[in-house]
Each structure stands twice: as structure tokens, then as C-alpha cells.
N, C-alpha and C positions, 0 to 999 in steps of 0.2 A: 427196662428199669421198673422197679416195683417199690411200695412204702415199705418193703423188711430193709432194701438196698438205702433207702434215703435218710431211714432211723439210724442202721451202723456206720452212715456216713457221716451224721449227726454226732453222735455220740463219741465218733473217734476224732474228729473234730474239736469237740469241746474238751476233751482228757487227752488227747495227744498220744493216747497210751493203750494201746490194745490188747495189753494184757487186763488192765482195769476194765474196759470196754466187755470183753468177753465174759467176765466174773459178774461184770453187774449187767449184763443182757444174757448171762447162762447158755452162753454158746462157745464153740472153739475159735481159738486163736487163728489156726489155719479158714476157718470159715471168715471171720472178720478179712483177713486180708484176702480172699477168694472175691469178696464180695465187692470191697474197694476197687481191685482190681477189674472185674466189668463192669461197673458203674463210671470207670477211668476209661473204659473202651466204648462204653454206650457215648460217651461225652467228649470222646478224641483229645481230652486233653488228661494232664495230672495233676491232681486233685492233690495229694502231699510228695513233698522233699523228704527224702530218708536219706540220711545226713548219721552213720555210725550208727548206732542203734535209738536215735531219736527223729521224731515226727512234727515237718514241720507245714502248716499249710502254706500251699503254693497261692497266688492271686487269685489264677483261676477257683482256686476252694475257697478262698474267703468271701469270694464273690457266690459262689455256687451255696455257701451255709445262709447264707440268709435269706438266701429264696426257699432252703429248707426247709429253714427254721419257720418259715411264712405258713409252707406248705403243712405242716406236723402242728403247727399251732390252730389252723384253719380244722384239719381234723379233729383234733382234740374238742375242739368248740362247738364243731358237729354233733360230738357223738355226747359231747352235754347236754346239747340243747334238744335230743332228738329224747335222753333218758329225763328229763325235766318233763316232756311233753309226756311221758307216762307214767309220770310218776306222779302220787296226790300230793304233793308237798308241793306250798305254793313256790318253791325256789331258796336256792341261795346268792347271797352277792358277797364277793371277795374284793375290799376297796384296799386300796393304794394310798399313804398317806406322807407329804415331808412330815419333817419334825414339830414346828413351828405348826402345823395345821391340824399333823395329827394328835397332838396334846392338847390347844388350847380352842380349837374350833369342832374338831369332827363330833368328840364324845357328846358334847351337849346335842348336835345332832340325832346323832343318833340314837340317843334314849329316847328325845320326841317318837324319831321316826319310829323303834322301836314300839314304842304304846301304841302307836297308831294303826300301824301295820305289820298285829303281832305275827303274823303267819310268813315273814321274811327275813329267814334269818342271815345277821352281818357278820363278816368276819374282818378287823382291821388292822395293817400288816403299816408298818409306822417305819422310815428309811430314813436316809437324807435322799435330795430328788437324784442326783447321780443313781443311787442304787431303785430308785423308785422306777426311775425310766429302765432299767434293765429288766423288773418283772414284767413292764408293760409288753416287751418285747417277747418275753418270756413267755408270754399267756401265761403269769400266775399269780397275778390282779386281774379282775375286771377292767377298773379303772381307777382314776386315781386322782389325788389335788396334790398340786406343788406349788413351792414359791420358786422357786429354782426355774431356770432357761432349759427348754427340751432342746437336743440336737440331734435326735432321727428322721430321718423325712417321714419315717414310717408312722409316726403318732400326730396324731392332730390337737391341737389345744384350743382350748377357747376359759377366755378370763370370765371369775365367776364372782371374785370378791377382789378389794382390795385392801392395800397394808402399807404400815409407813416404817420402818426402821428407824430406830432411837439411840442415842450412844447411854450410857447409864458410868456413874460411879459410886464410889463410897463415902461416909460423911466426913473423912479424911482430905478426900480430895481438894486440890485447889478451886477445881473449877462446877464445885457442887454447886455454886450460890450462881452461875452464868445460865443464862438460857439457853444463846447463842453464842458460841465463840468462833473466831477466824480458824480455819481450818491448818495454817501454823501452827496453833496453838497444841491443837491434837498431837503435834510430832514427837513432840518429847514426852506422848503418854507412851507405856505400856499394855498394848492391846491384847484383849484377849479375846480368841476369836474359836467359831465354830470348825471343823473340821473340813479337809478340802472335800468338794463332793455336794456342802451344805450349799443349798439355795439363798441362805442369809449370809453366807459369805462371801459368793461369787458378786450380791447384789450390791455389799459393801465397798470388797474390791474394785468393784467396775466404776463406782460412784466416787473414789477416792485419786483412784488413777485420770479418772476423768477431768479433775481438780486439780492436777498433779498436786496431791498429798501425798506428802512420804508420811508409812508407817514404819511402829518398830509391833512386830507380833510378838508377845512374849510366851503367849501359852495358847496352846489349840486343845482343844475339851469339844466332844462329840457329844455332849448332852446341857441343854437349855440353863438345865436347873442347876447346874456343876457352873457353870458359867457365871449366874447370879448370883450364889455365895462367892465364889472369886473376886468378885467384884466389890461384895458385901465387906469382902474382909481388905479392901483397900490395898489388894496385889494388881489393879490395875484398871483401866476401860473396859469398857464392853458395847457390842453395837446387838441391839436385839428387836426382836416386834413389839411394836408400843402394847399389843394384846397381853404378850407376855409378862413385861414388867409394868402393867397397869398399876395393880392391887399395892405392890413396895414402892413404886413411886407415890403414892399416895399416902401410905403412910410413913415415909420419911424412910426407909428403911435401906433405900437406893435413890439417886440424883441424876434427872434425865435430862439430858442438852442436846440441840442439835448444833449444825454448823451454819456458818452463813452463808456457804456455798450453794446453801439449797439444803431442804429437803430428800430422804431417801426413800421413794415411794416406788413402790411396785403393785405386780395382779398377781393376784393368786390365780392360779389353773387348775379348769379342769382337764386330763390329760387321758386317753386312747387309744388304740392301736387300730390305724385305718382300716383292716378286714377283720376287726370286732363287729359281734352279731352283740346288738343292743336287744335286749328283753325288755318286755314291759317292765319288771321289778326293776330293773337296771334305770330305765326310763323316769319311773316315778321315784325313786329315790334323787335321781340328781334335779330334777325338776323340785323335788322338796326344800333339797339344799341350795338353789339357787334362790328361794325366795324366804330361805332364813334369815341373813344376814341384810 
């Protein structure tokens, strides 16, 4: 077994397709299945179902891609951290961010940091946390902050801020002038909610369910600020970070209530992948933003 065998096993793994596999790795098709196939015999077991001319992973391969994926990401990391070590450039960091964090928290972050420590430069890659936790995996964030629940074993989190969720509406609304209203009351609103994936909405849902509150969803919208005019223009609720609609609740422009059920409070995370090699840059950036906020 060798790392050319564990890359095309990789790679035909995640495309299913080795004719795509062979075009974007510049090799032949008979080679790719050549190589499958000893890697099936180093391993006594089979790695894909060939089912008519499509490719399926067997268990055994699903199990086997992500110790691979462990192993090509641990590489990958090596052979940065070893060109970092010769290179005069004090580093780069590639951060991870949900939506909710990476709009309305990271940027001010990072200009500070930025001024401070001009010689590190940031790159930031802004998801909902569903897709945020797949670069972690990926090795292509460093690291990352969510509001959203991680469910890989493989990532470690640890809380670095926290945040409370607000329902908002418009000046239309019945219930603009409530603080607090019984969470009946919410059923016969029209919710509009973040898309599935988002960290502000699994936190909603769980908090609602919990309650047994029935909703009705009316519109799903993948962006913050899409969501706020929605709301603005009295098509319906909306549940958001109080960070978020601070500035319009304040000037009148949105109406924020919570329920009497409780509060919807959550942590924000910072998030990792357990055989990440942390850098000092890596280091002193989240030690920064730890004692931001």
C-alpha cells in the first residue's frame, strides 16, 4: 500500500466516477481500477459495489475513507507546516466561520487583529455550520467558530462566546407591542427561518420542539439580512441573534419578543479537527478572540 494507492482511492470515493477521477488526477482509467483493485487485495476486503456501470461504496470503504481522509489531510499539514518553517513569511490562517458569526462578530476581529499583527495574513471562508464542519474535515479551514452542534467525533469544540436568539417582527404585527408572549401564541405566526444546515435554526427548532411548539415555516432564506427585510416588510416572524438585529430593534425598524417558555440561549464555538497541528499564529489569533468579546 502506498500514498499514490490511498489518493485514488480517495478520490474515486468522493466522485464515484473514474472516469472523472482519471481526467482530474491525469492518469488512465485502466490504471485507476488497477490500483483499486490491489489496494482491495492488500485489504482482503471490497472497498466498492459495481452495480452496471455505477460505483457504490461498500461499508468496508466508508469505513476505510475516513481514516484516509485522516491520513492525506495529516500530509497535507505536514508538508505546510514544514514550507511555513522555510519560508520568511510569518504565516497564513484560513478560518471557518457560521453565518451569524462570520458577519457580525469575526470582521471586527479581525481588523483589530489584523493592525496588530500585520505580518499574518487571514483568509475567511463564512458557511452555515453544517457545511463549516465539512471543511474542518476537509483540512480546508484551519479552524473555525459556530453556533451550530458539531457531530464528528473527529473535531473537538470548546465554547468561546456566548448568544441568545430573539424572535423579531414587523410594525404591522400583532404582537410588536409584547415582550413576552405564551409560545401558543407564536403558532399562528408565519415563520421565517434560516436554511437547514444553519446553526440558528437547528437551535430554534430544538428549543421549540422542546416546548412542544407547533410551527408553521413559511419561507426558508440562507442569508441573515434576506431574512430581516422579510420580516421588515410584515411577511412574517423571524427568530435571529439579538447581535444581529440589535441596531433595528433599536430604532424601531424591527420588534423583538421572546417567549415565556424561556429564553433561547446558546455558545458559540470554537471548532477543530483533532490531528490539527496548531501554529503559534493559529495560537495567538484564537487566544485574541477569546478575550474580545
Amino acid at each position: 500500500m502506498n500514498f499514490r494507492k490511498l489518493k485514488i482511492f480517495y478520490e474515486t470515493a468522493r466522485y464515484l466516477n473514474m472516469t472523472k477521477v482519471a481526467k482530474e488526477m491525469y492518469i488512465s482509467q485502466p490504471s485507476i481500477s488497477q490500483s483499486i483493485h490491489e489496494l482491495e487485495l492488500d485489504l482482503g476486503v471490497k472497498l466498492f459495489d459495481r452495480i452496471g456501470k455505477k460505483l457504490f461504496l461498500t461499508h468496508e470503504g466508508e469505513v476505510f475513507l475516513n481514516y484516509t481522509r485522516r491520513i492525506l489531510n495529516l500530509y497535507d499539514e505536514g508538508v505546510k507546516t514544514i514550507r511555513d518553517f522555510n519560508s520568511n513569511e510569518k504565516g497564513k490562517i484560513i478560518i471557518g466561520a457560521s453565518t451569524t458569526i462570520g458577519i457580525y462578530i469575526l470582521p471586527e476581529i479581525i481588523k483589530d487583529f489584523s493592525n496588530k499583527f500585520k505580518d499574518i495574513e487571514i483568509s475567511l471562508i463564512i458557511e452555515n455550520t453544517k457545511n463549516i464542519e465539512n471543511l474542518i474535515l476537509e483540512n480546508k479551514v484551519d479552524f473555525a467558530f459556530v453556533e451550530g452542534d458539531i457531530h464528528s467525533e473527529e473535531i473537538t469544540k470548546e465554547v468561546v462566546w456566548k448568544d441568545e436568539l430573539v424572535f423579531i417582527c414587523g410594525d404591522q404585527n400583532r404582537i410588536k407591542d409584547y415582550n413576552e408572549i405564551p409560545g401558543k401564541m407564536l403558532e399562528d405566526e408565519k415563520l421565517i427561518m434560516r436554511e437547514t444546515g444553519s446553526g440558528t435554526r437547528e437551535h430554534m427548532e430544538l428549543f421549540l420542539k422542546k416546548n412542544k411548539i407547533k410551527f408553521n415555516t413559511f419561507l426558508e432564506l440562507g442569508n441573515t439580512e434576506a431574512i430581516k427585510k422579510t420580516v421588515e416588510a410584515n411577511l412574517g416572524v423571524g427568530c435571529l441573534s439579538y447581535r444581529v438585529v440589535e441596531d433595528k430593534v433599536k430604532s424601531e425598524e424591527l420588534f423583538m419578543f421572546r417567549l415565556l417558555e424561556g429564553r433561547i440561549e446558546r455558545d458559540l464555538c470554537l471548532i477543530m479537527h483533532n490531528d490539527k497541528f496548531i501554529s503559534n499564529n493559529m495560537k495567538t489569533f484564537i487566544e485574541y478572540s477569546k478575550s474580545y468579546i
